[in-house]
C-alpha positions as CSV (number, residue, x, y, z in Angstrom):
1,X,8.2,161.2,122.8
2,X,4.9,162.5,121.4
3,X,2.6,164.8,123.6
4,X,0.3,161.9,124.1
5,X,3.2,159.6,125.3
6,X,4.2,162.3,127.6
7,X,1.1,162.9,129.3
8,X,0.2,159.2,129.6
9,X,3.7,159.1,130.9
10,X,2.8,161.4,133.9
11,X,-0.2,159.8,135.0
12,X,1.5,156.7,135.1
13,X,2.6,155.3,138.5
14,X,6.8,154.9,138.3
15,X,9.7,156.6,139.7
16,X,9.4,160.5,140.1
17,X,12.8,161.5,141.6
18,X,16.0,160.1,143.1
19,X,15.4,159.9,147.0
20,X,18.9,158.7,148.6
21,X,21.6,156.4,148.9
22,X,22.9,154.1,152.1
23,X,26.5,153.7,151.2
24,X,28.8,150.6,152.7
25,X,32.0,151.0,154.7
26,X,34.4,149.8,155.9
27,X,35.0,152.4,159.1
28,X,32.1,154.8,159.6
29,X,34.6,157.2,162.0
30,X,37.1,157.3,159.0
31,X,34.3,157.6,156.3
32,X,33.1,160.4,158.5
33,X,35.4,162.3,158.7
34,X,35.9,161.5,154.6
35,X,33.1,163.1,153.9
36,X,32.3,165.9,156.2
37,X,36.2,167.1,157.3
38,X,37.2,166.4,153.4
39,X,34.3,167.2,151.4
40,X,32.0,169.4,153.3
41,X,29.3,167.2,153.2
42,X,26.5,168.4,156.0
43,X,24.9,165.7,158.6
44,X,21.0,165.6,158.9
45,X,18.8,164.2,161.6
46,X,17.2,160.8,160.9
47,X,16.0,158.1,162.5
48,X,17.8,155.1,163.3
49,X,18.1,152.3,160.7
50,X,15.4,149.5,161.9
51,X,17.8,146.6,161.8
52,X,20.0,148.7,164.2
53,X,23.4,149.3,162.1
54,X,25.3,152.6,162.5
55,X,23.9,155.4,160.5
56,X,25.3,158.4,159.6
57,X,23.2,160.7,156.9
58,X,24.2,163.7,154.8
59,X,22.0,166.6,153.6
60,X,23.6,166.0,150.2
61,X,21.8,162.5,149.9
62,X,24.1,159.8,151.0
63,X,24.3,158.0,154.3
64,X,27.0,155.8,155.6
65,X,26.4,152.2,157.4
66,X,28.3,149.1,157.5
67,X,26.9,145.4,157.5
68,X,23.7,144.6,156.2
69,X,23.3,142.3,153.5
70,X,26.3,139.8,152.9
71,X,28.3,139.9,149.9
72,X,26.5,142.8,149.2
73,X,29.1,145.4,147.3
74,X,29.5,149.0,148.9
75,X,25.8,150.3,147.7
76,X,23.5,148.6,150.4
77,X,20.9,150.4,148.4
78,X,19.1,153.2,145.8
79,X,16.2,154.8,147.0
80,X,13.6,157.1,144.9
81,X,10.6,158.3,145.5
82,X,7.7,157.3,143.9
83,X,4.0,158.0,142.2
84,X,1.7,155.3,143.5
85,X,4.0,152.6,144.7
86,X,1.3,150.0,144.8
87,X,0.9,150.0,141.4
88,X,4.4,149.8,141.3
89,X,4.6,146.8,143.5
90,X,2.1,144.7,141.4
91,X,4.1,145.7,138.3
92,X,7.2,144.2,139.7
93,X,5.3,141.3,141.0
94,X,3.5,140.2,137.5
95,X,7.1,140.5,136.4
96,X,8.5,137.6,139.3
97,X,10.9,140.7,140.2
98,X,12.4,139.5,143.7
99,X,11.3,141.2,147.0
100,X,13.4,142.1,150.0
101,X,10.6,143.4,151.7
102,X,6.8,143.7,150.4
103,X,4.6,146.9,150.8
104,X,4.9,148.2,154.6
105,X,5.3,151.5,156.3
106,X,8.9,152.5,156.2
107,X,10.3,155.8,157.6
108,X,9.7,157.8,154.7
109,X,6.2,156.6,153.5
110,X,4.8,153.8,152.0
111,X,8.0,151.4,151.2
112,X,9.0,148.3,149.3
113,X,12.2,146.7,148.6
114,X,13.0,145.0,145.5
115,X,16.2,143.8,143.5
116,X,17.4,144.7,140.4
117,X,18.8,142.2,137.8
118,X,22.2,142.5,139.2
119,X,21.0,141.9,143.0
120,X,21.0,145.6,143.8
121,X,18.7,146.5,146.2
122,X,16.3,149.8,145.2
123,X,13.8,151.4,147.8
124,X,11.0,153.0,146.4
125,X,8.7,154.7,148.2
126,X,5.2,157.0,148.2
127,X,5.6,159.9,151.0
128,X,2.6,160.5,152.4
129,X,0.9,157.2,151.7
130,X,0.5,154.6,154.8
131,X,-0.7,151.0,154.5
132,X,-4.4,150.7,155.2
């Protein structure tokens, strides 16, 4: 990449960092204990999911959940956080990239939901940024 790549790069809107993942199980009590008895993970405050499924977040940047989407696999989704997610959104859209959920104000900023080619759903998100 040459230096003018690069800094074009980094005034370009896209994805600046991995933000989380929301990870499907089967028991969230088992899972649990899993991953804070067996592996030291850390819980974290948060707020609860919207749609009201258990939640159980780790400082090390997984959560736990069950339900959601059917015939979804375990990973309900990827987040990252993102540099200018509108521009993002009309990116995706140009490119007829499905939508779970448009441009809204999620928990951690500015939100959409999108899917990748294999039906994953990825969060992306602008912290700080509200609709107007």
């Amino acid at each position: 990449m040459t230096t003018e790549t690069m800094s074009k790069t980094d005034t370009m809107s896209g994805v600046a960092d991995y933000a989380h993942m929301l990870l499907k199980v089967s028991d969230i009590a088992r899972s649990e204990r899993f991953y804070v008895d067996l592996l030291g993970f850390k819980m974290r405050p948060a707020k609860p999911l919207a749609d009201g499924r258990p939640f159980v977040p780790f400082t090390q940047g997984i959560a736990l959940t069950s339900g959601g989407v059917k015939d979804s696999p375990q990973i309900d989704h990827i987040a990252f956080k993102a540099k200018d997610v509108r521009a993002i959104a009309a990116r995706l859209k140009a490119a007829n990239v499905k939508f779970d959920r448009d441009l809204h104000d999620g928990i951690y900023g500015l939100t959409i939901y999108v899917f990748d080619p294999d039906g994953t759903m990825i969060e992306l998100y602008e912290e700080g940024e509200k609709m107007p």
